[in-house]
N, C-alpha and C positions, 0 to 999 in steps of 0.2 A: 363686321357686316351689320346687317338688320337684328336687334336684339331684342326689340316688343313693340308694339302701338304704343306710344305718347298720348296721344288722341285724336277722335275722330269730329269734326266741327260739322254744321249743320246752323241752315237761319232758321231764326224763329218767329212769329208773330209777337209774344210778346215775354217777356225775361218773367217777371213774376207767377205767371200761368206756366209758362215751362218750369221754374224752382218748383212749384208746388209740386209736380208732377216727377220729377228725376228726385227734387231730395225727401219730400215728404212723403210720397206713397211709395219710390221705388228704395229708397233712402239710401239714395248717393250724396254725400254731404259735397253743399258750392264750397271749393277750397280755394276761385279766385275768382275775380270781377275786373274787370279792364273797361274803363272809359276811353276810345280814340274819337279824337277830336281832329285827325289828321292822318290818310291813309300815307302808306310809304312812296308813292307816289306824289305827295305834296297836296293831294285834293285835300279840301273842307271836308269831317265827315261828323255825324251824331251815329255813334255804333258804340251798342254794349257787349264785349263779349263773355260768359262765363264759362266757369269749368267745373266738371262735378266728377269728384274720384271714385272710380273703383276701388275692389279689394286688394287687386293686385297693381296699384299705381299708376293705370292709365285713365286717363280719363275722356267722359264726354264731354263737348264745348257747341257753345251756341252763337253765336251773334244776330243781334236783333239792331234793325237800325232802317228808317223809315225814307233814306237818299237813295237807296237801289232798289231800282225796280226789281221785284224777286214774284213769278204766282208759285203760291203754296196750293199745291193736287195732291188729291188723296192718293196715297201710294197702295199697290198691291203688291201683295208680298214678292212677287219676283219682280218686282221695279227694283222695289230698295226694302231693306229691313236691316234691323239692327239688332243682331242677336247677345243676349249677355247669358253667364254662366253662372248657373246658381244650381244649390244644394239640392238632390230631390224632394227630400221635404219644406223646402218649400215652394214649390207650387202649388199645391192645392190651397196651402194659406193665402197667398197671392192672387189666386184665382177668387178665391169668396172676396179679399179684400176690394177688390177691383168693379167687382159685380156688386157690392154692397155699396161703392161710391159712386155707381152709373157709369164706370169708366164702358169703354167697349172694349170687350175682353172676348175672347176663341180660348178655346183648348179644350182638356190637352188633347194633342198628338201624339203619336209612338210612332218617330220617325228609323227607328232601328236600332240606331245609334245615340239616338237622344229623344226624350220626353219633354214637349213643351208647351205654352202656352204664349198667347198674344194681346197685345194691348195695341190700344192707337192714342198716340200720345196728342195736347194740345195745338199740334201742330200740324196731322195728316201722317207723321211717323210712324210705322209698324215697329211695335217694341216685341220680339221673341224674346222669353225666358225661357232658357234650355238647362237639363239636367245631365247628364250624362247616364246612361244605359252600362249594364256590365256589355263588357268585348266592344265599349267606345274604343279604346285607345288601340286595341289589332283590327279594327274596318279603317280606322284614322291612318294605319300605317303604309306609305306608298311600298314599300318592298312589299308586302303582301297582297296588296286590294283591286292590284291590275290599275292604276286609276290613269295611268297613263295612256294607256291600251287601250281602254274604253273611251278616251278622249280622240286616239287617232284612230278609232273608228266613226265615232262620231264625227271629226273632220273629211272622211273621206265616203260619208254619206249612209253608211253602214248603219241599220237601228238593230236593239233587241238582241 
């Protein structure tokens, strides 16, 4: 079956303002670069796409390419956000780093189960850096946490 994310793709405004920002500040190294000149579909295209690895193999990808019309809107965190998993100490290094670069940066939160911070990447992306909390992985766990139950209350109009 399903074994992990490969990657999650996203457009960009522009490939070098996005590298600066995944490998230099968050320091995911680009491990690929793709020029298509030709969608699979047979169209003309000028589209860049790249890929930037996490620790554990998967990675992020971009494509930037100026033939599809695409609007880039500032995202709120319950639109879209992209959460990655990172060590607790380091947030608060990340959090000065970010704030010393003028990036726009939030945090941290103590969401229960996780402690994190926020970035807004070159692009309108909401970037979450999340650490794991002790008793992450027994709230994480559906045999214990009702999470199902709390869902079919929620479908059937139920709050609180």
């Amino acid at each position: 079956m399903i074994r992990k994310l490969h990657h999650s793709a996203y457009r960009c405004r522009d490939s070098e303002q996005t590298r600066r920002f995944y490998e230099d500040f968050l320091g995911l190294p680009l491990v690929q670069t793709l020029e298509l000149s030709e969608t699979k579909t047979g169209r003309p295209t000028r589209t860049l796409h790249t890929f930037y690895r996490l620790d554990d193999g998967s990675h992020m990808a971009f494509f930037e390419t100026g033939d599809l019309p695409f609007e880039f809107k500032e995202q709120h965190d319950f639109d879209l956000h992209i959460a990655l998993e990172v060590a607790p100490d380091v947030l608060p290094a990340m959090l000065a780093k970010g704030r010393a670069l003028g990036i726009e940066t939030r945090g941290p939160s103590n969401h229960g189960m996780i402690d994190s911070i926020y970035f807004r990447d070159p692009n309108g992306y909401v970037i979450e850096l999340c650490a794991k909390r002790d008793g992450h992985d027994a709230m994480m766990d559906p045999a214990t946490n009702d999470a199902r139950a709390r869902l079919d209350r929620w479908t059937r109009g139920e709050t609180g």
